[in-house]
C-alpha positions as CSV (number, residue, x, y, z in Angstrom):
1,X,74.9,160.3,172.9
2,X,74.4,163.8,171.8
3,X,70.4,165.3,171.0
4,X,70.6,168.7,169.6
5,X,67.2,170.8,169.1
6,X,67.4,170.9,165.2
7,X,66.0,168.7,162.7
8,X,62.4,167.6,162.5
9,X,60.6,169.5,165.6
10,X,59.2,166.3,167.6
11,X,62.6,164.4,167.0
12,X,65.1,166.8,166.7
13,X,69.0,165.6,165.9
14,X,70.7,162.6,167.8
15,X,74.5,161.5,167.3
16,X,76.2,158.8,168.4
17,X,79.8,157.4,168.7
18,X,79.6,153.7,169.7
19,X,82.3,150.9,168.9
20,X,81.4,150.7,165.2
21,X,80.8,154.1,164.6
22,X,84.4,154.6,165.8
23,X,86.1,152.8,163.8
24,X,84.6,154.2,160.6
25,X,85.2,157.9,161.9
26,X,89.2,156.5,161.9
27,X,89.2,155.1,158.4
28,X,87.2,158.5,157.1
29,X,89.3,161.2,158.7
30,X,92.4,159.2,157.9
31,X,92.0,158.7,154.6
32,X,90.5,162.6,154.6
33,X,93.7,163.6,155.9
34,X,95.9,162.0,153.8
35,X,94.0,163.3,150.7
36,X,94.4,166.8,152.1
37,X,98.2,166.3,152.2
38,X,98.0,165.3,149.0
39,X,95.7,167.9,147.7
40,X,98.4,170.6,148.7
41,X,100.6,169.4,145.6
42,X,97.8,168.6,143.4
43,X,95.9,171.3,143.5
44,X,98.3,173.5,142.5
45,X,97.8,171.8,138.8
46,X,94.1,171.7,139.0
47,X,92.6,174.7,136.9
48,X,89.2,174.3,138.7
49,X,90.4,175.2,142.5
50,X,87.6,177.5,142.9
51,X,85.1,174.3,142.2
52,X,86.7,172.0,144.6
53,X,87.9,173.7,147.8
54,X,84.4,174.9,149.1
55,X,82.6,171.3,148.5
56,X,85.8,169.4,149.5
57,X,85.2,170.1,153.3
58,X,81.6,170.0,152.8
59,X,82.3,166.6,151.7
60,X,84.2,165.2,154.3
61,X,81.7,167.0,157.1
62,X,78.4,164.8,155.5
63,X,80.7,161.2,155.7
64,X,81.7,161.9,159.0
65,X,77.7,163.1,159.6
66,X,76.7,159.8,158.3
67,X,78.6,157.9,160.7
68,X,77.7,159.7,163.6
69,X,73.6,160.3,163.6
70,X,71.8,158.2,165.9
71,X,68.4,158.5,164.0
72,X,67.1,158.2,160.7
73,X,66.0,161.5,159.8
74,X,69.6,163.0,160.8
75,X,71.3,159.3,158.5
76,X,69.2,161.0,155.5
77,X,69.8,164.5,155.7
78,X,74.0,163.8,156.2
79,X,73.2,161.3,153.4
80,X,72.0,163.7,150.7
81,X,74.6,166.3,152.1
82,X,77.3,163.9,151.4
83,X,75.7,163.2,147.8
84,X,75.6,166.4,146.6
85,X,78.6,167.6,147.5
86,X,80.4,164.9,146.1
87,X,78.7,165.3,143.2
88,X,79.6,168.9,143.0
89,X,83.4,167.5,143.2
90,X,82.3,165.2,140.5
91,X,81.1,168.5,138.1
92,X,84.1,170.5,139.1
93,X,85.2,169.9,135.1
94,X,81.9,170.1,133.9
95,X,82.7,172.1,130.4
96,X,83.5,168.1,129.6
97,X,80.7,166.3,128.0
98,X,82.1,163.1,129.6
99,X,82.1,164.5,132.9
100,X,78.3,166.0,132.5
101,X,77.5,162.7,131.6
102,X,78.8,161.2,135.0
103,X,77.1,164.1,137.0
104,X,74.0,163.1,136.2
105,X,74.3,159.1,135.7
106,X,75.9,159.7,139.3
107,X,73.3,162.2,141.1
108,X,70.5,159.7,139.2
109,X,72.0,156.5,141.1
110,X,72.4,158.6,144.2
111,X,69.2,159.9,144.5
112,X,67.1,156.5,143.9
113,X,69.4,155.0,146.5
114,X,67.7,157.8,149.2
115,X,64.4,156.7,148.1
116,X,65.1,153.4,148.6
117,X,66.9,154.0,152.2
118,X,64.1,156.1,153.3
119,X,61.6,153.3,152.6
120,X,64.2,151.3,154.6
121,X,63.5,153.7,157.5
122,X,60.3,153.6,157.3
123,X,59.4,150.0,157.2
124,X,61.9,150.1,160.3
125,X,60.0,153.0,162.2
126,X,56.4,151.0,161.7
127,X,53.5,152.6,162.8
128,X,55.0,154.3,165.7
129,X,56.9,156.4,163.6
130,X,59.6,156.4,166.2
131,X,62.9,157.5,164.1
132,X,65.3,156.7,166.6
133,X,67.5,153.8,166.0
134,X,67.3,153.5,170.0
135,X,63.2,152.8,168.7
136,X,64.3,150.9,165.7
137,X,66.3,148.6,168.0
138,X,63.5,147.2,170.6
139,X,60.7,147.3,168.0
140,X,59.7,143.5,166.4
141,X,60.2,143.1,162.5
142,X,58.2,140.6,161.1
143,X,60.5,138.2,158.6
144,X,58.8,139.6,155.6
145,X,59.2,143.7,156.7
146,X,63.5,142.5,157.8
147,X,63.6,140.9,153.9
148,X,61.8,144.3,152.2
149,X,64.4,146.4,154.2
150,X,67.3,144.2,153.2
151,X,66.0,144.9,149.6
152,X,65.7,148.6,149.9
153,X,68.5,148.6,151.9
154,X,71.3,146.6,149.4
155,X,69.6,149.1,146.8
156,X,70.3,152.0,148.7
157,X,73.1,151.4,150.4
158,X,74.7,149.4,147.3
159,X,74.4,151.5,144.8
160,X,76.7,154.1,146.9
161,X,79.2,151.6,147.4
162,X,79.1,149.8,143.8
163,X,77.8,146.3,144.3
164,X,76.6,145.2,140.8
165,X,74.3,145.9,139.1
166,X,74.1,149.2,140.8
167,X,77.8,150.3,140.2
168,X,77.1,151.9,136.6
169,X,78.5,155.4,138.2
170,X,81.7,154.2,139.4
171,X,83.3,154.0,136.3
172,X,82.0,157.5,134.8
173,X,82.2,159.4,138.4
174,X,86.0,158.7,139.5
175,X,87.8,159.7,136.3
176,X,85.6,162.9,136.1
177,X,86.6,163.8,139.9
178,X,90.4,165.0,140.5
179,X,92.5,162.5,141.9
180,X,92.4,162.9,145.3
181,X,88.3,163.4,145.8
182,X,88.6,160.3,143.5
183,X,90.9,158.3,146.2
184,X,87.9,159.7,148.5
185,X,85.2,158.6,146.8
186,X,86.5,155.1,146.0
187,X,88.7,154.7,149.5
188,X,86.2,156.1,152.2
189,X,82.7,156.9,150.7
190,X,82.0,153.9,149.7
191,X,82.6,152.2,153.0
192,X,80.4,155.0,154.7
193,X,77.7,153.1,152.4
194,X,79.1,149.8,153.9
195,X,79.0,151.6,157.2
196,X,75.5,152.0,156.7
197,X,74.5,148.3,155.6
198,X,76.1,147.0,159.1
199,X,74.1,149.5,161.0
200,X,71.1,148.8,159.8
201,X,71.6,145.0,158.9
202,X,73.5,143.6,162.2
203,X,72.3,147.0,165.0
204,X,69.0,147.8,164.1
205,X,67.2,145.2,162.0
206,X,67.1,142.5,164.9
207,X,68.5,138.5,164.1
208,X,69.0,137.7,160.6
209,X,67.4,135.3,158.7
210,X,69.8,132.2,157.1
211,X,68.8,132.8,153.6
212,X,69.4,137.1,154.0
213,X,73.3,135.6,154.2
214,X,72.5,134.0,150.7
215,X,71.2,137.0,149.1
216,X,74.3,139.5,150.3
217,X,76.9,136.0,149.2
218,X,75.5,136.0,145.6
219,X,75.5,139.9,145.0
220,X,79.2,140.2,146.7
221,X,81.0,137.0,144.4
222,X,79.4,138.5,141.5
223,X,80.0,141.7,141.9
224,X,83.9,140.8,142.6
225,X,84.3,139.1,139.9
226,X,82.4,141.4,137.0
227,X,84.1,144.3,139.0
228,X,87.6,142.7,138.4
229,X,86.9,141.3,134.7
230,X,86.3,145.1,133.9
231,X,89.0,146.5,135.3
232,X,90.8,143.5,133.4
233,X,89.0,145.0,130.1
234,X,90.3,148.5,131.0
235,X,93.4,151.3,129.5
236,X,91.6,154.1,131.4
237,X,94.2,153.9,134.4
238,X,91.0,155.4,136.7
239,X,88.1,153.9,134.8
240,X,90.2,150.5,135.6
241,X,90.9,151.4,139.8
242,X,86.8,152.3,139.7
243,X,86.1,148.8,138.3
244,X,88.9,147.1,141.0
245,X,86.7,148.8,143.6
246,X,83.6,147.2,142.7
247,X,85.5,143.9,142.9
248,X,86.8,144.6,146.8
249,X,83.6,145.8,147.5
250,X,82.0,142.2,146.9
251,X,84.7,140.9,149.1
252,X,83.6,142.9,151.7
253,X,79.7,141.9,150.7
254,X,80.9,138.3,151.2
255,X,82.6,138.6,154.1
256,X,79.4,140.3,155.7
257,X,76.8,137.3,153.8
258,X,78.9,134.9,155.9
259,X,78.6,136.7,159.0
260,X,75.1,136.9,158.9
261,X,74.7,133.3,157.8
262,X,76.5,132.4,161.1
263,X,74.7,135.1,163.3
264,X,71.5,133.2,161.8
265,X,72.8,130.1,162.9
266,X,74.0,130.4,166.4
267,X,77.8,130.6,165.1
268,X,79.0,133.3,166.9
269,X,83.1,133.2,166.8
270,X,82.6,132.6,163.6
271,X,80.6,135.4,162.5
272,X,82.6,137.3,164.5
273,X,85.7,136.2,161.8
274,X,83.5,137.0,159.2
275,X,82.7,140.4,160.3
276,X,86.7,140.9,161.2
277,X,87.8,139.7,158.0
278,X,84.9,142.4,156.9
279,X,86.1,145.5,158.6
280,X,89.7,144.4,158.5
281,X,89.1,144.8,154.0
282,X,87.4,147.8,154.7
283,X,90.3,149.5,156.5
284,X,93.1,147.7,153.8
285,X,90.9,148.5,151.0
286,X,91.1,152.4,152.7
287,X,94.8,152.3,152.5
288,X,95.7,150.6,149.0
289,X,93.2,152.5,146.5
290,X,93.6,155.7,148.2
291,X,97.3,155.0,147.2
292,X,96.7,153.6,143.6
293,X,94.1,156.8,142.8
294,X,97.4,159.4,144.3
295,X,99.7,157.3,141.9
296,X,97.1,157.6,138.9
297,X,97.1,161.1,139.9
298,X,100.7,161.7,139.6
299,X,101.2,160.0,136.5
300,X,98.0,162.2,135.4
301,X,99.9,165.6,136.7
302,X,103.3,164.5,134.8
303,X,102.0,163.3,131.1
304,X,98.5,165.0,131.4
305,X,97.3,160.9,130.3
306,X,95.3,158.6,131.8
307,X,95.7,155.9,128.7
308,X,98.4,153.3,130.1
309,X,99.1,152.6,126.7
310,X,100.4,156.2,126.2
311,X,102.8,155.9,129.2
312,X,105.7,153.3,129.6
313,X,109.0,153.4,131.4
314,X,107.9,155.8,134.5
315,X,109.9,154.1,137.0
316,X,113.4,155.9,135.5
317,X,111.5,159.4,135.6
318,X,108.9,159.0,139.0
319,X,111.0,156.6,140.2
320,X,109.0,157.1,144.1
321,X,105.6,157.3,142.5
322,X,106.8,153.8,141.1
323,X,107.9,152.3,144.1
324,X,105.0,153.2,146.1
325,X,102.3,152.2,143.1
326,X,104.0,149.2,142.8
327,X,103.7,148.6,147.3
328,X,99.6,149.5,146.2
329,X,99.5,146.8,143.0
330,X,101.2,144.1,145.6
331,X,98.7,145.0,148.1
332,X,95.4,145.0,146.3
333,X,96.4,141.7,144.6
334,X,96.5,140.1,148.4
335,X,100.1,139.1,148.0
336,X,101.8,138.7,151.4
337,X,103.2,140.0,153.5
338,X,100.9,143.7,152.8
339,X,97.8,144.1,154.2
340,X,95.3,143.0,151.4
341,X,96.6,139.4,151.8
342,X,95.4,139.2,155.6
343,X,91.9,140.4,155.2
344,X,91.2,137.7,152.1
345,X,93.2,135.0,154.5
346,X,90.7,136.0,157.1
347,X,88.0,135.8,154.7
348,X,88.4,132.1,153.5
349,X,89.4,130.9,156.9
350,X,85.7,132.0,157.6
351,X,84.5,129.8,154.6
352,X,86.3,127.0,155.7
353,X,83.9,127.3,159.1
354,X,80.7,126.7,156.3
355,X,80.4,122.9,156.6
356,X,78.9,122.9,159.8
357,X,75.9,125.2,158.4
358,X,72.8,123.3,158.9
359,X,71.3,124.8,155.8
360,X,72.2,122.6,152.4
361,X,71.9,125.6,150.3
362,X,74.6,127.8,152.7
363,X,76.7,124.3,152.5
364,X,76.5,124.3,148.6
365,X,77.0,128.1,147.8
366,X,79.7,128.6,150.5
367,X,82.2,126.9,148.8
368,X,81.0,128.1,145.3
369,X,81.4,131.9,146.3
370,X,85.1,130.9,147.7
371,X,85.9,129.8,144.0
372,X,84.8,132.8,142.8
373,X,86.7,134.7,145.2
374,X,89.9,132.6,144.2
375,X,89.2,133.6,140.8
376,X,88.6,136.9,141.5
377,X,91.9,137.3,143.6
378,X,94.1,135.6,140.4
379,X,92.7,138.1,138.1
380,X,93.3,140.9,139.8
381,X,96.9,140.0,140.6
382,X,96.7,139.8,136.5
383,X,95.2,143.0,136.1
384,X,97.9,144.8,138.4
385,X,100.6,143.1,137.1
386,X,99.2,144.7,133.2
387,X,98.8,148.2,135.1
388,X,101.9,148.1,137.0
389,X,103.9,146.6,134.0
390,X,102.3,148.8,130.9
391,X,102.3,152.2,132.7
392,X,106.0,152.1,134.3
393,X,108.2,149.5,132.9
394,X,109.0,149.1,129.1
395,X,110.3,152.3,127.2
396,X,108.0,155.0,126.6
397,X,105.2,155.1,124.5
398,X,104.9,158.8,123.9
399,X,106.9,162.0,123.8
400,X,104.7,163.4,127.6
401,X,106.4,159.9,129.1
402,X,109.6,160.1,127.8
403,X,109.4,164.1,129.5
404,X,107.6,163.0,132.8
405,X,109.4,164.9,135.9
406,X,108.6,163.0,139.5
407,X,105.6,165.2,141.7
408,X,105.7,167.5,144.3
409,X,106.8,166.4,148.1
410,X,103.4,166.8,149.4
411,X,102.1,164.0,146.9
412,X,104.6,161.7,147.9
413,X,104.7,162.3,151.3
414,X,100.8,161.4,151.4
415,X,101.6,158.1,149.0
416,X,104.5,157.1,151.0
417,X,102.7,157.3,154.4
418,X,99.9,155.1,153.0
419,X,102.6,152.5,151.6
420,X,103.8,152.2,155.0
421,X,100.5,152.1,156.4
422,X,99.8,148.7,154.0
423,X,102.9,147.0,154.8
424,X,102.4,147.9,158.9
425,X,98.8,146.7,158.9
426,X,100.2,143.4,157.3
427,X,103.2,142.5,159.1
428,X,101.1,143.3,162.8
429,X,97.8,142.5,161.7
430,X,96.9,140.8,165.4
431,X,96.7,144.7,166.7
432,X,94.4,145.6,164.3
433,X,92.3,142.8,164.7
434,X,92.0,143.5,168.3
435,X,91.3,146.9,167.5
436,X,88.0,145.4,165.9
437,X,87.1,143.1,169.0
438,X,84.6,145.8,170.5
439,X,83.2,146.2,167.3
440,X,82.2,142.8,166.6
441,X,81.8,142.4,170.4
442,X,78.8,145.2,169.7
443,X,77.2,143.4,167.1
444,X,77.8,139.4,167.2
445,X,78.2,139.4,171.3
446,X,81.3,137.5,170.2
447,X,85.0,138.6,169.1
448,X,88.1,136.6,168.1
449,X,90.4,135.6,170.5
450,X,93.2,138.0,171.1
451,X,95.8,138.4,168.9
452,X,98.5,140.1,170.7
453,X,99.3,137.4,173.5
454,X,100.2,134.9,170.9
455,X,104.0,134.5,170.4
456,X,106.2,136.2,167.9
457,X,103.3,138.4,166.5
458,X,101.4,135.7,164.8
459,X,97.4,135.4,164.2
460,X,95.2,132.5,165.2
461,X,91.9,132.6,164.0
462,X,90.0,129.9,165.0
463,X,92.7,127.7,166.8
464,X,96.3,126.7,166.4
465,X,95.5,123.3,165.3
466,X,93.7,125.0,162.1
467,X,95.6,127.4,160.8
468,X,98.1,130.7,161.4
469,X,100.3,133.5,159.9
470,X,103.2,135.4,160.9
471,X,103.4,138.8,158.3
472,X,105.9,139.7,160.3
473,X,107.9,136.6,159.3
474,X,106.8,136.5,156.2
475,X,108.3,140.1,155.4
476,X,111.7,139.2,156.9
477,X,111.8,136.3,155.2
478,X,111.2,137.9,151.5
479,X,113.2,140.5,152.5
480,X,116.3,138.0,153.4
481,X,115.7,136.0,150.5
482,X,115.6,138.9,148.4
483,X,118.8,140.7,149.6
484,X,120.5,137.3,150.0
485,X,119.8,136.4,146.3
486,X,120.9,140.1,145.0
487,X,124.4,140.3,146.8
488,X,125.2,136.7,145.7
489,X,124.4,137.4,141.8
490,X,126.2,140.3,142.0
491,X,129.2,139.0,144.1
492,X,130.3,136.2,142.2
493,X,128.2,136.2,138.9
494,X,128.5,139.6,137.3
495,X,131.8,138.5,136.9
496,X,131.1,135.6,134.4
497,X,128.6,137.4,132.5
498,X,129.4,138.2,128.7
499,X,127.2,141.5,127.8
500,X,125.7,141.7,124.3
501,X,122.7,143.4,122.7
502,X,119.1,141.6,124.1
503,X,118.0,139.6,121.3
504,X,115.8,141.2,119.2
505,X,113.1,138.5,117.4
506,X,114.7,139.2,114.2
507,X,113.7,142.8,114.4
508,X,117.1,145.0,114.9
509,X,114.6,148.5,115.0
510,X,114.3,149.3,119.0
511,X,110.2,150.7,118.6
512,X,108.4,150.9,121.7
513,X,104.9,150.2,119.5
514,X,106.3,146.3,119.5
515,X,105.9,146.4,123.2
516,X,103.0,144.6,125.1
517,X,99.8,147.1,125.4
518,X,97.7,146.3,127.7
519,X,94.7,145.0,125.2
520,X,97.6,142.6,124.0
521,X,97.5,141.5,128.1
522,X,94.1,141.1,128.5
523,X,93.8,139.2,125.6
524,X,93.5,135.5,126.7
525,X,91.4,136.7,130.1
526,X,89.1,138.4,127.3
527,X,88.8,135.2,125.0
528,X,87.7,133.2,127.8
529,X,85.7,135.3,129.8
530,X,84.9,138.1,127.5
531,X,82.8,136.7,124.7
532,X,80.5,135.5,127.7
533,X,80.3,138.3,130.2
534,X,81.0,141.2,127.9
535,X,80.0,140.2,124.1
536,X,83.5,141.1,122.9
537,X,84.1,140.6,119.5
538,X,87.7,141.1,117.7
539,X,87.9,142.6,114.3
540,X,91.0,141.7,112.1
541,X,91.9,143.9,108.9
542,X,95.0,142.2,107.1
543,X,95.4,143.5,103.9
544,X,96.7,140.8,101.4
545,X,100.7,140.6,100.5
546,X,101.6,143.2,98.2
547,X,98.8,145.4,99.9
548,X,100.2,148.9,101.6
549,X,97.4,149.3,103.6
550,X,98.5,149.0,107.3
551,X,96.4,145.7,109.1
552,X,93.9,146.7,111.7
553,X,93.0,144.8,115.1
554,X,89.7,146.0,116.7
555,X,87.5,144.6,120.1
556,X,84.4,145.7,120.2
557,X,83.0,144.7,124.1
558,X,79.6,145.6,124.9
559,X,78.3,146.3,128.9
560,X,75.4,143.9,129.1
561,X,74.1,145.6,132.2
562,X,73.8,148.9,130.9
563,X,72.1,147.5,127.9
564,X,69.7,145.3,129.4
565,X,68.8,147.3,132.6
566,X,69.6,151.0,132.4
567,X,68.8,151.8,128.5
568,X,65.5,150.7,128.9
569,X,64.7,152.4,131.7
570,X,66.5,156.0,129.7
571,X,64.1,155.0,127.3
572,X,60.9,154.4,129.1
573,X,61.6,158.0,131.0
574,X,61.7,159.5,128.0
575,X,59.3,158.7,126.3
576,X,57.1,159.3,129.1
577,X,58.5,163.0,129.5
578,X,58.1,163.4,125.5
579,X,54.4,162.9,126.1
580,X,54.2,164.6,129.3
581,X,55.3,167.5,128.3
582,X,52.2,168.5,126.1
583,X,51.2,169.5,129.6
584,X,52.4,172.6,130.2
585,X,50.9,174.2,126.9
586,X,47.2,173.6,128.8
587,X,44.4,176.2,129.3
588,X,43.3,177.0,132.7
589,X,40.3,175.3,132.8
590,X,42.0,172.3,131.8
591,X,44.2,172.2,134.4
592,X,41.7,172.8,136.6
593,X,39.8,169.7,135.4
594,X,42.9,167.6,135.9
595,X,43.5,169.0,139.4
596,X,39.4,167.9,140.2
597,X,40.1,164.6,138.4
598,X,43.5,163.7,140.7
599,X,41.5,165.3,143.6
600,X,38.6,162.5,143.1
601,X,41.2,159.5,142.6
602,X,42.9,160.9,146.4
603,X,39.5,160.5,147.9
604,X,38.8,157.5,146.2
605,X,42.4,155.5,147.0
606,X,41.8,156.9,150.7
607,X,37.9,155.4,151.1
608,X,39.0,152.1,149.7
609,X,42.4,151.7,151.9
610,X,39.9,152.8,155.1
C-alpha cells in the first residue's frame, strides 16, 4: 500500500495493488496498448488529432487511478478524472449535432452516477467518517444501510458500465468517439465500473444478503437480452456493438448475482465459479469488442460508412479486416473453441449449482435468468451472423465499397494480436482460470480447483463426474474436420462438377439492391419480439397495378425506456429551469429577502433534526 500526502488534508491519497486490483490493471493497459497500436494507423485519418491525443492519455491515467486507490475520496476524484476525459474524447467531433447530443446525454449519466457513488461512500464511512476502505472493511453495516449502498451503487456503478435502464449513453457516446477510444470505452471502461461493483459489493460491504443476488440476477438477464434485441434492431455498425455491450455486460451482472447468492449461502466453490466465470467474461469481453470496434473502424476509414447496408462484399477488398472481424463475431456469439464460449460455459455450469439454494425464490429465478441467457446467446449469434454477413459478404452495395483498399499495418497488427488473443484464451482457458484463483481466493476464501494439472489441457469445474471441456480439442478437431472436408471436395469432386450461371429467381439483372439488408434479417426477431419490447410498427406503401409509383416499406420502433423514464425527467428539468430563470432579473432587496428566507428554513431543518 502506497499513502501519498495529497488529497483531503486529514486523509490524504492511498493506493493499492491487491489480487483483484491486479487483474483489472492487466485487462486496462492491455487493451490501452493495443488501442495505441492501433491509434498509430488511425489517427492518421482522424481530422480532429489535436482533440484526442492530450485526453487520450489522460484517459487511460484516471482507469488505471480507479483501479488502484485504496480510499474513497481518491475512487472519486480518479472517477470524475476518468469521466471527463472520456467525455472530452466523446466531443472530439463536436461541430456534429449528433455528437453534442451524446456529450451531454453522456456527461448527464456520468455525473448522476458520482452522486449516487458518493452516497455509496458515505453510507459506507458512517459516522466515523473514516474513508479508507481499510475503515470501510471492519466497520458493521446494518442490512438496511448494505441494501441502500447496493442501490446507489448499481446506479452509480451501472450506469458507467450500461446495465439497463441506465445504458441510454452507450448507444449515442461510442459512435460519436473515434474507433479506438470507442474499443476503450466499450472494452475496458466499462469493466473499470464492474471493477468498482466487486470492490465495493464482495471487499468492502461485508457478507451479502441472499435476496442482493436476486436484485443484481434480474437487472443482468434483462439487460442482456434488451441490450442484444437492440443491437438485433440496429444498421449503425457502432450504434449495434454499443447495444451488444450492454448485453455482455448483464452476463457479467449474472454471473456476479450468482456469486453473491452463493457467498450468502455458505456456497463457497461455487461462488467462487460464479465469480471466475465473472472475471473470465470480463477479460473475453476485453479481447472480442476491442476487436469488433478496430474492425468497424477500418471499414469506417475505407468507405467513410458506418450503415452496413451501404457496405457489402469487403472480404475481396479487406480481406484481413475480414478474417479477423469474422474471429470477433465467432467469439462474441460464444461459439467454441474462442474464448466467449468458455466464460458463458462457466457461467451456466454455475446455474446448474442453483438447486441446492435454500431460498425458493433463488431456486425459481435461477433457472429463469439461464433461459434468458440462452436466448440472449442465440440472438446474438443472429445478430453477428446479419453484421458479419451484410457488411462483408454479398456484392457491394455502393460505389465507397466496391473502392474500399485494406488499412494500414498498425490497424491490423493491433486486430490480429487480439484475434489471437480470443482463440489462445479459449483453447488454454485452465491458465487463465488459475490466473483468477487469488482473486476469488481474495474475496470468496475459496477458488476452483486447479486447472493445469488436469490431463491434456482440459477444465473441470466442479468435478469430472459433472462436466468438462477440452478448447484445445475442440479447435483441432474443427480444424481437422474442416481441412479434411476441403481437400476431399476439391480432390475428387471438382472434377464432376458441371459450372453454369447461379440461378437467378427468375430475375436475370445481377442488382445488389435484391440482396438481404439487414432490416430484411432482423425481420422475424422484430415480429416476435419487437412489437412487445420496442413498439415496432411496419408501414407498407404498394401502389396498385398499373401504378408507377415505386412501393415503400417503413418500421417505425420506438425506445420505451427513453420515453417513459428519461423524457419526463428532460421535461420536468425544464420546465423547472423555465420558471427558475425569472430569478436572475431580481432587485437587490429581493434577493436579499430570499437569502433571509433560505437562511430561516437552515436553522429551522437544523433545530428540528437536533
Amino acid at each position: 500500500m502506497l499513502a501519498l500526502p495529497i488529497g483531503l488534508p486529514w486523509l490524504g491519497s492511498h493506493f493499492r495493488l491487491d489480487a483483484l486490483a491486479a487483474f483489472f490493471i492487466v485487462v486496462v493497459n492491455l487493451g490501452s496498448t493495443l488501442s495505441a497500436l492501433y491509434a498509430l494507423g488511425y489517427g492518421r485519418h482522424e481530422h480532429a488529432r489535436h482533440r484526442v491525443l492530450p485526453f487520450f492519455p489522460a484517459f487511460l491515467s484516471g482507469m488505471n487511478l480507479v483501479i488502484l486507490a485504496d480510499d474513497a475520496f481518491t475512487f472519486l476524484i480518479s472517477w470524475e478524472f476518468m469521466s471527463l476525459a472520456s467525455w472530452a474524447l466523446v466531443m472530439a467531433h463536436h461541430r456534429d449535432a449528433d455528437n453534442r447530443k451524446a456529450g451531454y446525454v453522456y456527461i448527464v449519466m456520468a455525473s448522476t452516477g458520482s452522486l449516487a457513488l458518493l452516497l455509496a461512500f458515505g453510507l459506507l464511512a458512517g459516522f466515523a467518517g473514516d474513508y479508507s476502505f481499510a475503515a470501510m472493511r471492519l466497520s458493521a453495516h446494518s442490512p438496511f444501510m448494505a441494501g441502500l449502498t447496493l442501490v446507489l451503487l448499481l446506479l452509480g456503478a451501472g450506469s458507467k458500465a450500461g446495465l439497463v435502464p441506465l445504458h441510454v449513453w452507450l448507444p449515442l457516446a461510442h459512435p460519436a468517439a473515434p474507433s479506438h477510444v470507442s474499443a476503450l470505452m466499450s472494452g475496458v471502461m466499462t469493466k473499470v465500473a464492474v471493477y468498482g461493483f466487486i470492490r465495493v459489493v464482495f471487499d468492502l460491504l461485508g457478507m451479502p444478503t441472499w435476496w442482493s443476488g436476486i436484485v443484481v440476477l434480474i437487472i443482468g438477464s434483462g439487460s442482456a437480452v434488451l441490450g442484444i434485441l437492440q443491437a438485433l434492431m440496429e444498421s449503425d455498425l457502432k450504434r449495434l456493438l454499443a447495444y451488444s455491450t450492454i448485453e455482455n455486460i448483464g452476463m457479467i451482472f449474472v454471473s456476479l448475482g450468482l456469486a453473491l447468492a452463493f457467498k450468502a449461502n455458505g456456497m463457497e466453490l461455487a461462488a467462487a465459479l460464479a465469480l471466475t466465470a465473472a472475471l473470465f467474461h470480463v477479460l473475453n469481453h476485453s479481447f472480442f469488442k476491442s476487436l469488433l470496434f478496430f474492425g468497424a473502424g477500418a471499414v469506417l476509414t475505407a468507405t467513410g460508412e458506418r450503415n452496413i447496408d451501404k457496405l457489402g462484399g469487403l472480404i475481396h477488398r479487406m480481406p484481413v479486416t475480414s478474417v479477423v472481424f469474422l474471429v470477433g463475431c465467432v467469439a462474441i456469439s460464444a461459439l467454441p473453441p474462442f474464448n466467449g464460449f468458455v466464460s458463458e460455459w462457466l457461467a451456466f455450469q454455475a446455474m446448474l449449482q442453483s438447486p441446492i439454494l435454500p431460498q425458493w425464490g433463488l431456486k425459481i429465478l435461477v433457472p429463469a435468468v439461464g433461459g434468458m441467457l440462452a436466448l440472449s446467446a442465440a440472438l446474438a449469434a443472429a445478430c453477428f451472423v446479419k453484421t458479419f454477413g451484410v457488411t462483408f459478404l454479398g456484392r457491394p452495395r455502393t460505389i465507397v465499397a466496391e473502392k474500399a483498399v485494406e488499412v494500414d499495418r498498425f490497424s491490423l497488427a493491433a486486430m490480429c494480436v487480439l484475434a489471437a488473443l480470443c482463440l489462445l484464451a479459449g483453447i488454454l482457458p485452465g491458465i487463465v482460470i488459475d490466473a483468477l484463483a487469488p482473486v476469488t481466493l481474495s474475496l470468496i476464501g475459496e477458488q476452483m480447483p486447479v486447472q493445469t494439472d488436469i490431463p491434456w489441457l482440459s477444465i473441470m469445474p466442479i468435478a469430472e463426474s459433472r462436466s468438462t471441456y477440452n478448447g484445445l480439442l475442440v479447435f483441432l478437431f474443427t480444424l481437422f474436420s474442416a481441412s479434411s472436408t476441403a481437400y476431399l471436395i476439391h480432390r475428387f469432386a471438382s472434377r464432376a462438377l458441371r459450372r453454369a450461371p447461379a440461378w437467378d429467381c427468375g430475375f436475370p439483372e445481377i442488382n445488389p439492391a435484391t440482396q438481404y439488408t439487414a432490416g430484411s434479417f432482423a425481420q422475424p426477431v422484430r415480429r416476435v419480439f419487437g412489437t412487445v419490447v420496442f413498439r415496432a410498427r411496419e408501414r407498407v406503401d404498394m401502389p396498385p397495378p398499373g401504378d408507377l409509383r415505386p412501393a415503400r416499406f417503413a418500421v417505425e420502433a420506438r425506445d420505451l425506456i427513453w420515453e417513459g423514464l428519461y423524457q419526463p425527467i428532460v421535461g420536468v428539468v425544464g420546465f423547472t429551469a423555465e420558471k427558475l430563470n425569472h430569478l436572475q432579473f431580481l432587485t437587490i432587496r429581493r434577493y436579499l429577502s430570499l437569502v433571509f428566507l433560505a437562511l430561516v428554513f437552515l436553522l429551522l431543518v437544523l433545530a428540528l433534526w437536533s
